[in-house]
C-alpha positions as YAML, in Angstrom:
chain: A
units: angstrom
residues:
- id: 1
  name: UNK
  ca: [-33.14, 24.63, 75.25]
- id: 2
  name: UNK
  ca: [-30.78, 26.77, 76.99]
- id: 3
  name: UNK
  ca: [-27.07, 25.71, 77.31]
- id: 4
  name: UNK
  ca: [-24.48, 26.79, 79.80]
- id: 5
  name: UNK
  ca: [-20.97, 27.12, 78.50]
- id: 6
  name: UNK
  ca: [-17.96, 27.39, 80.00]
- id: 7
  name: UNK
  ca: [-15.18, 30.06, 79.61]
- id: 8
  name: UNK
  ca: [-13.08, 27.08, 78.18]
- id: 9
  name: UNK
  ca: [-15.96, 25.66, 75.59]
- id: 10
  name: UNK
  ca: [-16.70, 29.72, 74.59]
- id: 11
  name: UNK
  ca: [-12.49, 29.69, 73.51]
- id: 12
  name: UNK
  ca: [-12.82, 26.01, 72.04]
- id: 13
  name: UNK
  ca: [-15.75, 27.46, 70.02]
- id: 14
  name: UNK
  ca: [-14.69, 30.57, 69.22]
- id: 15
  name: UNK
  ca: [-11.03, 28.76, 68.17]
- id: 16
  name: UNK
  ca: [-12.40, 25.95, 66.10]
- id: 17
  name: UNK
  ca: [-14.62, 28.68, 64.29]
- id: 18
  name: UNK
  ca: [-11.82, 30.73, 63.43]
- id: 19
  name: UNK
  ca: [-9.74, 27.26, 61.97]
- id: 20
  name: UNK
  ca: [-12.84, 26.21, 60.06]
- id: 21
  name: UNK
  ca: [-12.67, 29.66, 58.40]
- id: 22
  name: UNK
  ca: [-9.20, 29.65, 57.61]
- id: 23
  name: UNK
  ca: [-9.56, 26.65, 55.82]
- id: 24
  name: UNK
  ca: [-12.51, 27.38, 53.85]
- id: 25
  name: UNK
  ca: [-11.04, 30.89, 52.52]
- id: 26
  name: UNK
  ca: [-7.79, 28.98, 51.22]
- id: 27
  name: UNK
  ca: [-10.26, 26.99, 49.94]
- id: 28
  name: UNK
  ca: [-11.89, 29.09, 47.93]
- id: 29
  name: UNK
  ca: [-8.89, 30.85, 47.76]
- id: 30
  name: UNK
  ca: [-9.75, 34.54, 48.80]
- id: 31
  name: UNK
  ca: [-7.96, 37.22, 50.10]
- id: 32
  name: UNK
  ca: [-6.93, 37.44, 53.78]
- id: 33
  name: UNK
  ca: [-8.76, 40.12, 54.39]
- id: 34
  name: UNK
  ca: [-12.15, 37.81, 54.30]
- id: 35
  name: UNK
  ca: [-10.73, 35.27, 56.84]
- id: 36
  name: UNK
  ca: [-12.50, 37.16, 59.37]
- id: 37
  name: UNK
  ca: [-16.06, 37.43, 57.56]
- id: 38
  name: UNK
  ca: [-15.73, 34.06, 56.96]
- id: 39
  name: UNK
  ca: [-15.26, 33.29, 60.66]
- id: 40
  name: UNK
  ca: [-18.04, 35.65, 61.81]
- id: 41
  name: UNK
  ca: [-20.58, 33.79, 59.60]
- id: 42
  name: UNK
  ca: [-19.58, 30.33, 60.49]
- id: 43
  name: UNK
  ca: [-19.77, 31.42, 64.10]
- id: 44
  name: UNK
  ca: [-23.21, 33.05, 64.08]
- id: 45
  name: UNK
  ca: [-24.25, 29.57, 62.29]
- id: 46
  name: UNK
  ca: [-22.65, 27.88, 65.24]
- id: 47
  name: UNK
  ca: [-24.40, 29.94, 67.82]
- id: 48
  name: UNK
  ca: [-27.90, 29.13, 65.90]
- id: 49
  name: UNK
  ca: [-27.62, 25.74, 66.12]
- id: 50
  name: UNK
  ca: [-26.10, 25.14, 69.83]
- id: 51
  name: UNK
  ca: [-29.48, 24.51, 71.31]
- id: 52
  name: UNK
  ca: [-29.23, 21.01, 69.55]
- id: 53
  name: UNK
  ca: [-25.67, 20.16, 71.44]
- id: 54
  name: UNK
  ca: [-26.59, 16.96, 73.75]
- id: 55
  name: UNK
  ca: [-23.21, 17.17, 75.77]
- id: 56
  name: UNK
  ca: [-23.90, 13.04, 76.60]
- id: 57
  name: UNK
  ca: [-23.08, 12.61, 72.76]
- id: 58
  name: UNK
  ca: [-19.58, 14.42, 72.71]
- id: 59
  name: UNK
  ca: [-17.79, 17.30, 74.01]
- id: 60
  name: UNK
  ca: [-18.27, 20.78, 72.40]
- id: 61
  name: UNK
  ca: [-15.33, 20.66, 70.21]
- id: 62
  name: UNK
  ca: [-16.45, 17.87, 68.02]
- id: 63
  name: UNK
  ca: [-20.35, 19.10, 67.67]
- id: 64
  name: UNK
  ca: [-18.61, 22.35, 66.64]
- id: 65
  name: UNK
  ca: [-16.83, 20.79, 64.54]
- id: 66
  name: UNK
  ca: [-19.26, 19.11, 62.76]
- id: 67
  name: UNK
  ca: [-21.59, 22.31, 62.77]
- id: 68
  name: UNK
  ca: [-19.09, 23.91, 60.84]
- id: 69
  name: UNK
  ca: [-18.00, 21.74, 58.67]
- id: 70
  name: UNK
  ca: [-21.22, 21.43, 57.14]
- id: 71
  name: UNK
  ca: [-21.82, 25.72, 57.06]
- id: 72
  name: UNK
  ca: [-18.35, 25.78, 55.19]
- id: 73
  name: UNK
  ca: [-19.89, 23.01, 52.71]
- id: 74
  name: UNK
  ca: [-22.61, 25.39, 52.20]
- id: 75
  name: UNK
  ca: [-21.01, 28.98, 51.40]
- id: 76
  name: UNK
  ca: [-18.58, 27.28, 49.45]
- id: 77
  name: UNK
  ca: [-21.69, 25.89, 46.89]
- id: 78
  name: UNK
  ca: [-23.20, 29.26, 47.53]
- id: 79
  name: UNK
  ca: [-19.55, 31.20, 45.97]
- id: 80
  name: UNK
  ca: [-19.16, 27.95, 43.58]
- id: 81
  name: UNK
  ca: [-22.36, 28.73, 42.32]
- id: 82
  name: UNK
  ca: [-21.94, 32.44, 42.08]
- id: 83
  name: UNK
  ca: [-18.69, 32.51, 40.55]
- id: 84
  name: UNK
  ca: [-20.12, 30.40, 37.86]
- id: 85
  name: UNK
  ca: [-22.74, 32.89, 37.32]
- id: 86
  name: UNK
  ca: [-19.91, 35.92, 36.68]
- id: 87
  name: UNK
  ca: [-18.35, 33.68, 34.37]
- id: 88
  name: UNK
  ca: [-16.20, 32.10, 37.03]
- id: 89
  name: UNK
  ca: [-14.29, 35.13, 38.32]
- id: 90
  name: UNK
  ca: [-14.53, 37.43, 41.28]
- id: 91
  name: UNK
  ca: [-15.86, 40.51, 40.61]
- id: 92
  name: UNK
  ca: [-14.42, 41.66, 43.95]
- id: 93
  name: UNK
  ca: [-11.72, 44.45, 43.61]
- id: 94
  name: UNK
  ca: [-10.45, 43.23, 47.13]
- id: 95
  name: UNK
  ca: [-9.42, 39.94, 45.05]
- id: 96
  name: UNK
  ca: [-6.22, 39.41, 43.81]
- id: 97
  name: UNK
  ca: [-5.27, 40.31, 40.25]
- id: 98
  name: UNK
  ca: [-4.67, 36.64, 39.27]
- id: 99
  name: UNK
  ca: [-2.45, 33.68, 40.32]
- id: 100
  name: UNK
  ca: [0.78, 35.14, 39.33]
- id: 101
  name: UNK
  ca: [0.20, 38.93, 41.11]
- id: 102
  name: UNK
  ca: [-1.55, 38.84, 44.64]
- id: 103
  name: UNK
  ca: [-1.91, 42.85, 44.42]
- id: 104
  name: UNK
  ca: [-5.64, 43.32, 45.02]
- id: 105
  name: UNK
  ca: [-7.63, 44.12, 41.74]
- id: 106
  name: UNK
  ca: [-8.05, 47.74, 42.92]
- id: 107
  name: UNK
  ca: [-4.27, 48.52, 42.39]
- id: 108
  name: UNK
  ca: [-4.23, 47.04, 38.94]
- id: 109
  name: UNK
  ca: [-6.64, 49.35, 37.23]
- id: 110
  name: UNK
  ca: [-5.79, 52.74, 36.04]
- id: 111
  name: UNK
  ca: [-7.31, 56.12, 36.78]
- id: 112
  name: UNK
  ca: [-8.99, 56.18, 32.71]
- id: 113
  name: UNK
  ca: [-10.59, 53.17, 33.24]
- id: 114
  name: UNK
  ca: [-11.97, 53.46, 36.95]
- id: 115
  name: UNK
  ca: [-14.74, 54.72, 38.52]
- id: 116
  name: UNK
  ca: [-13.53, 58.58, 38.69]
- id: 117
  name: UNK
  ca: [-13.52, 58.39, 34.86]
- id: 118
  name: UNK
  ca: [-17.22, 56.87, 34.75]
- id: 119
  name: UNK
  ca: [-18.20, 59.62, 37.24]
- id: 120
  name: UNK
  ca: [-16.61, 62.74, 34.86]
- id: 121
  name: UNK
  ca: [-13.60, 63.52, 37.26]
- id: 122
  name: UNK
  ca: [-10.17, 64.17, 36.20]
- id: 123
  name: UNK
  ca: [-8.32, 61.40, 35.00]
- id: 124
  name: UNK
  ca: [-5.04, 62.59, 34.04]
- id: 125
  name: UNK
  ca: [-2.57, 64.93, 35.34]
- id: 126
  name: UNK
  ca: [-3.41, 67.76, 32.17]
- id: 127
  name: UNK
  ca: [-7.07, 67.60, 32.56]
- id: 128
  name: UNK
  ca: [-6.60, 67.87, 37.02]
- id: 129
  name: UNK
  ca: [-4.27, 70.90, 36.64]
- id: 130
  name: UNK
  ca: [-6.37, 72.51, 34.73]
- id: 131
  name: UNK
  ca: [-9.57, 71.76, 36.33]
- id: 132
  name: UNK
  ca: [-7.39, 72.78, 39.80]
- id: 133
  name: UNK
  ca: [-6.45, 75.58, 37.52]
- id: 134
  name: UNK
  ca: [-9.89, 77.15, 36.86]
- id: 135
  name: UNK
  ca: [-11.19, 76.70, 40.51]
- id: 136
  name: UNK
  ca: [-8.04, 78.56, 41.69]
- id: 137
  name: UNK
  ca: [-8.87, 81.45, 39.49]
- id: 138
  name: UNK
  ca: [-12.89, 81.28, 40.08]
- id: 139
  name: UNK
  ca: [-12.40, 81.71, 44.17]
- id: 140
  name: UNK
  ca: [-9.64, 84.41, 44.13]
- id: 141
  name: UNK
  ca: [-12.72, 86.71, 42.43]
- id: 142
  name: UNK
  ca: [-14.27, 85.73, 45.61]
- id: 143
  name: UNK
  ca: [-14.55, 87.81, 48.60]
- id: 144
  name: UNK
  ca: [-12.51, 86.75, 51.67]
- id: 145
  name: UNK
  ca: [-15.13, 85.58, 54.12]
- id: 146
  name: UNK
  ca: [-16.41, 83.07, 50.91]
- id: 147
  name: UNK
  ca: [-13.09, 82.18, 49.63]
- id: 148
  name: UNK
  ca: [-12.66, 81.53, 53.90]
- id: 149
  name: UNK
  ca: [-16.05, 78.99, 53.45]
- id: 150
  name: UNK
  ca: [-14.85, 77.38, 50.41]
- id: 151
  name: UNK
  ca: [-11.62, 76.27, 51.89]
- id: 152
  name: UNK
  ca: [-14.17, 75.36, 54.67]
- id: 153
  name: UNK
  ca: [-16.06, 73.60, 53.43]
- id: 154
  name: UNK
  ca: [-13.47, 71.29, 50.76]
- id: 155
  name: UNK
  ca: [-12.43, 69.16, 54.41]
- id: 156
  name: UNK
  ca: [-15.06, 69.51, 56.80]
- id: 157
  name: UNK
  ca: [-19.48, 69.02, 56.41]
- id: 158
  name: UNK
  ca: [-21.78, 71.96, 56.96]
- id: 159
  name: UNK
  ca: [-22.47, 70.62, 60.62]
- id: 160
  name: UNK
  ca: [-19.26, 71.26, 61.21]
- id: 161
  name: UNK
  ca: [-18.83, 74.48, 59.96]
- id: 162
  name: UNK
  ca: [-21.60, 75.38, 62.05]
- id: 163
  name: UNK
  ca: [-20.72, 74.56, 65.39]
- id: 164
  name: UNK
  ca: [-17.33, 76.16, 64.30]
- id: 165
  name: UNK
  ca: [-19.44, 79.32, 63.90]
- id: 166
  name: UNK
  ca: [-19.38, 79.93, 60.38]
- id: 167
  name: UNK
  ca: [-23.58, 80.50, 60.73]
- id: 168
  name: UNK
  ca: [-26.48, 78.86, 60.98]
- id: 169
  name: UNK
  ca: [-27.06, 75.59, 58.59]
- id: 170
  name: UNK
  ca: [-29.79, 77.50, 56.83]
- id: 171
  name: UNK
  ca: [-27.90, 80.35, 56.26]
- id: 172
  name: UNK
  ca: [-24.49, 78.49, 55.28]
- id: 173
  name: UNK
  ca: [-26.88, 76.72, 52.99]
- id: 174
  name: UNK
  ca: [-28.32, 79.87, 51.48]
- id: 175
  name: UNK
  ca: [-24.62, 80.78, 51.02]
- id: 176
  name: UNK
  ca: [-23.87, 77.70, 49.53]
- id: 177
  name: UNK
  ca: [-26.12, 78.19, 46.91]
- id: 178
  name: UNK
  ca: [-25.33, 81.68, 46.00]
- id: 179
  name: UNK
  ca: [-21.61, 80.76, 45.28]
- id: 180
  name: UNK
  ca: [-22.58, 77.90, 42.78]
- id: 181
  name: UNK
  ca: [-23.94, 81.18, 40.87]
- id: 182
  name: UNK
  ca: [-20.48, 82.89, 41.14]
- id: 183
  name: UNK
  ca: [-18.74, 80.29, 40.22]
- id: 184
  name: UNK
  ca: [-20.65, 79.02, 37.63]
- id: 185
  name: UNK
  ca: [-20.35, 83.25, 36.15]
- id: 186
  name: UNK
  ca: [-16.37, 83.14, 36.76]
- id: 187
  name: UNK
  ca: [-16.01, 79.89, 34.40]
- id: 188
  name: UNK
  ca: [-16.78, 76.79, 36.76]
- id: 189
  name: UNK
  ca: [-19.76, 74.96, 34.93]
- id: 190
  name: UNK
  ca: [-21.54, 72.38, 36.55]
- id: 191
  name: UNK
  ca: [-18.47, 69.58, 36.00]
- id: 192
  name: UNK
  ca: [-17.07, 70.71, 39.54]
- id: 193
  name: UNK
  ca: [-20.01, 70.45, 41.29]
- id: 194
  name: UNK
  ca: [-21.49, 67.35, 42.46]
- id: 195
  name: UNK
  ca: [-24.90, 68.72, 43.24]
- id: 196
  name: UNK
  ca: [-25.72, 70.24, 39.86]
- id: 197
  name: UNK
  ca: [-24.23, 67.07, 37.87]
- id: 198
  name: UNK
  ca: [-26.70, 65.16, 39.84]
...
């Protein structure tokens, strides 16, 4: 059944939406920044289930109501249940640090124990230095034109470069792959590069 809604019931929909997911993230007490999630799935829910409004029953508000009410009932068993299954924490590193410091997870762990240190980069200022060190010294035995591509191609893709006439992709690519050679023979081993640690 189709339903024809007025610009005033789309803004009472859209508003008690929004409420209902304000209350539910204090609920479950998450960040602010998943207010808005929160709202867009409890709307979408909403917008599934309007076919079933009988407008001789109630106006819009209170079906809405009621629609949501019972979708907020829902994802908060659904995020009951999976916080019980990490051990009831977030494993979110958009959530805060704990009840005392509201910073978001993400600012509370250090640079050893992150993901750049799983991955093999730098972690502290000795180690980057030097590491900035050897590159430095690896692309001045470079000619100009390549040390020109390297600096290239450290901020901007290889599409880029070639529409900014640095060559065709296949020959940039070619390129590419001859410098990993040099730079591998000047010192860099494959710790630097991405593609040959893969």
């Amino acid at each position: 059944m189709q339903i024809e809604l007025s610009p005033d019931d789309i803004e009472t929909i859209i508003h008690e939406a929004d409420e209902a997911a304000q209350r539910l993230r204090r609920k479950l007490t998450l960040p602010v920044c998943e207010r808005e999630d929160l709202g867009q799935d409890l709307l979408v829910d909403l917008l599934r289930r309007l076919p079933a409004y009988d407008p001789s029953r109630g106006n819009i508000g209170a079906f809405a109501n009621i629609v949501l009410r019972n979708q907020s009932s829902r994802i908060a068993m659904r995020h009951h249940r999976q916080r019980r299954a990490q051990g009831g924490g977030l494993l979110s590193l958009d959530a805060p640090s704990g009840p005392d410091d509201q910073r978001p997870l993400s600012e509370t762990i250090g640079e050893d124990e992150g993901m750049s240190a799983w991955h093999g980069q730098a972690t502290t200022a000795y180690a980057s230095t030097e590491q900035h060190q050897a590159v430095q010294t690896a692309i001045s035995h470079l000619p100009v034109e390549d040390r020109h591509l390297c600096a290239a191609l450290a901020h901007r893709p290889v599409s880029a470069l070639v529409s900014e006439g640095f060559g065709s992709r296949s020959g940039l690519y070619r390129r590419i792959a001859d410098l990993r050679h040099v730079l591998t023979a000047h010192g860099l081993g494959p710790s630097w590069d991405d593609v040959a640690a893969a």
